[in-house]
Backbone bond lengths (Angstrom), bond angles and torsions (degrees), N, CA, C in turn:
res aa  C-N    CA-C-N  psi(-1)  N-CA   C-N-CA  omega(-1)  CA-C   N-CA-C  phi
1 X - - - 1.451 - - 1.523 107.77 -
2 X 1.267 102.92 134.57 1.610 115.47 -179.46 1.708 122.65 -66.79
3 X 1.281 115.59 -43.55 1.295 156.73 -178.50 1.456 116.12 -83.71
4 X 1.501 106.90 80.69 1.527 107.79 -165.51 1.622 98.89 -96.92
5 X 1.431 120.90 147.01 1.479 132.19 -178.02 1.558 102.49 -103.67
6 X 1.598 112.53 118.61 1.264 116.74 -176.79 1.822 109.53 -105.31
7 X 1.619 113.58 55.06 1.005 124.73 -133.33 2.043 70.40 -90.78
8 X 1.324 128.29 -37.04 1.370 123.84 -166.66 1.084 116.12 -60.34
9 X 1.477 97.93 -47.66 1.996 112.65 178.74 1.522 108.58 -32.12
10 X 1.801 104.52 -58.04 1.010 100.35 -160.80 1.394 133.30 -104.20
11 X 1.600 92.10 12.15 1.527 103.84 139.26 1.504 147.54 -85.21
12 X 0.862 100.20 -32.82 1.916 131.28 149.45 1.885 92.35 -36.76
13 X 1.225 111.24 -70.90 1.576 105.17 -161.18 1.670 110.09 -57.88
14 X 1.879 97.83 -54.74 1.905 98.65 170.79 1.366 111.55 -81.27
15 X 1.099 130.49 17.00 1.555 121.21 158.71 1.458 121.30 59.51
16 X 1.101 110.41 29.66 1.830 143.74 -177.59 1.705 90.13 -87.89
17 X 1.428 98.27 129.89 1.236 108.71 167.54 1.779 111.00 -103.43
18 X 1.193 110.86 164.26 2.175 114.38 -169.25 1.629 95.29 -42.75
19 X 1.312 95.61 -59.83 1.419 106.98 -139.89 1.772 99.46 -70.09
20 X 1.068 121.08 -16.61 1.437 137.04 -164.13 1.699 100.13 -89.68
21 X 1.702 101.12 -53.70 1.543 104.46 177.60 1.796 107.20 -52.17
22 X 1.427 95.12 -58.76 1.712 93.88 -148.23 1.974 90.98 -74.83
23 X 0.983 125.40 0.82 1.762 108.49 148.60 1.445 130.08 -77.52
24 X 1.230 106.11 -26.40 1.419 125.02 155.87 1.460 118.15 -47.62
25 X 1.570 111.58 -63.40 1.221 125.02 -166.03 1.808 105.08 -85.27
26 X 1.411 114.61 -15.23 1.530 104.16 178.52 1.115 112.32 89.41
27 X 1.745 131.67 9.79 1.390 133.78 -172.74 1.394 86.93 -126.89
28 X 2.035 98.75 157.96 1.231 89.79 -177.77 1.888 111.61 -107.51
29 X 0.849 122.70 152.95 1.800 135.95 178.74 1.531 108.20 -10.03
30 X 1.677 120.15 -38.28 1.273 112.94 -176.74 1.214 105.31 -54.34
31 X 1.570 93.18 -52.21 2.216 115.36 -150.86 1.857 91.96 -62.35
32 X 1.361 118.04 -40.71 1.373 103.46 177.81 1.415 125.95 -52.79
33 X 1.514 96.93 -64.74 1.834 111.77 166.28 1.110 107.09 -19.60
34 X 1.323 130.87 -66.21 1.236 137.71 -148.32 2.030 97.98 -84.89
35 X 1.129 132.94 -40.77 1.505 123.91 153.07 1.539 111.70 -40.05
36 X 1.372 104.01 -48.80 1.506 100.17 -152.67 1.679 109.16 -87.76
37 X 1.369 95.84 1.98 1.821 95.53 176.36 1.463 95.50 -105.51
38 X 1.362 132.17 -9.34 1.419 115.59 -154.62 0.983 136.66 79.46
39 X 1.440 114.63 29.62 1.414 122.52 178.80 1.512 132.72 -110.02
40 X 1.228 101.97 -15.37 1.520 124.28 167.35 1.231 127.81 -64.57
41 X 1.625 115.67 104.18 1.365 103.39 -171.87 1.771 127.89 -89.07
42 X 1.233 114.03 19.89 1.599 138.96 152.53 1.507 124.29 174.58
43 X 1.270 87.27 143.98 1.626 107.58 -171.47 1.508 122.50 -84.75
44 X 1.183 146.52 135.29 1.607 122.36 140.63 1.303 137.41 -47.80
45 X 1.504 110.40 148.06 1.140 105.35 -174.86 1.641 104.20 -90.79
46 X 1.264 124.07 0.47 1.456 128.80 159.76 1.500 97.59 -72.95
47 X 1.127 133.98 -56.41 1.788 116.26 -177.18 1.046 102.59 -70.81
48 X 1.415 136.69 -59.31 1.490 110.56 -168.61 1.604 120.97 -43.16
49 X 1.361 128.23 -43.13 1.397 153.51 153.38 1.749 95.28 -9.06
50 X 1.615 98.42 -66.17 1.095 91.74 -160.99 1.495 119.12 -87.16
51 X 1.683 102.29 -32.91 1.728 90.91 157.13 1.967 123.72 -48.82
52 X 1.164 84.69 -40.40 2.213 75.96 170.20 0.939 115.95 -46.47
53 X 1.663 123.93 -48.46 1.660 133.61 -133.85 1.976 80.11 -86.34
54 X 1.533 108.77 -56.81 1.785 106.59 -155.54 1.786 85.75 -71.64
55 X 1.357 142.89 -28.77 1.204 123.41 -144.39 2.019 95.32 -110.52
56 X 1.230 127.93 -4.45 0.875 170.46 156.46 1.936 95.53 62.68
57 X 0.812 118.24 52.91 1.418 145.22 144.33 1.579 133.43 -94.57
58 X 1.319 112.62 173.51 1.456 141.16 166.34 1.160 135.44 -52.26
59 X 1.561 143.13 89.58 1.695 128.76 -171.38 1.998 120.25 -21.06
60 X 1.681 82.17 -40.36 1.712 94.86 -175.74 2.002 118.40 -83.00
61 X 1.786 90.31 -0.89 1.520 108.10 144.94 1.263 134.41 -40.65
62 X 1.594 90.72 -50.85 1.586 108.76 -149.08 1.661 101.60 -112.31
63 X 1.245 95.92 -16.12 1.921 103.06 -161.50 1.619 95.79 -112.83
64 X 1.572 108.28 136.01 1.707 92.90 167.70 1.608 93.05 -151.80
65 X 1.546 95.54 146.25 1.891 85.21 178.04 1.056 97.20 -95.60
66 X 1.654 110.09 -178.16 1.551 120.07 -177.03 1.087 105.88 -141.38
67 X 1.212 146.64 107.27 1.539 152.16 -133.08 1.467 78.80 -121.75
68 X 0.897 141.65 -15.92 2.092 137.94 -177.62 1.630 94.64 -86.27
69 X 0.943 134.30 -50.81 1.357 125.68 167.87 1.688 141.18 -45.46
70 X 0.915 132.53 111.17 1.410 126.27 160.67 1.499 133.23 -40.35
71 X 1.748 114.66 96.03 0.960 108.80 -178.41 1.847 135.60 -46.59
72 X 1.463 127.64 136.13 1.297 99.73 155.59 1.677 144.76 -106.80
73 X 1.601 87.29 17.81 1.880 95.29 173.19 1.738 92.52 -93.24
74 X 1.381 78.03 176.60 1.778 111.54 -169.84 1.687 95.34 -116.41
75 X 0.973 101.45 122.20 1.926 99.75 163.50 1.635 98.09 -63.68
76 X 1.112 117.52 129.46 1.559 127.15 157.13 1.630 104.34 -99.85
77 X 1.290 108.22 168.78 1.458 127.84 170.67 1.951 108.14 -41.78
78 X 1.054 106.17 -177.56 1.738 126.42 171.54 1.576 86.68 71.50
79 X 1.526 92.25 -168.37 1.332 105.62 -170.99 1.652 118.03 -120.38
């Protein structure tokens, strides 16, 4: 995956623990885990929303691409 979630960083910095965030955020501990390891292959833009609001940062906080990585989508057609 191209699109790495630096969801730890920026808990590490506000000192938010899982279980504390994702009551905050209204998700439960799995659905975080699974952001915060990189395993999720898309997010809402209602959770991300709300990871900003409790973590009180930037989407581009939390989101970083990695152009060193091998993508695994396919561009399809449209735009």
């Amino acid at each position: 995956m191209r699109i790495l979630v630096n969801l730890d960083i920026m808990m590490a910095k506000r000192r938010v623990s899982a279980g504390d965030l994702a009551a905050r955020v209204g998700i439960t501990p799995a659905n975080l885990s699974i952001l915060k390891n990189n395993k999720a292959k898309a997010i809402r833009f209602s959770t991300l929303e709300a990871l900003c609001e409790a973590l009180d940062c930037q989407p581009g906080d939390l989101l970083e691409f990695d152009s060193k990585t091998e993508g695994t989508s396919k561009k399809t057609g449209g735009v």
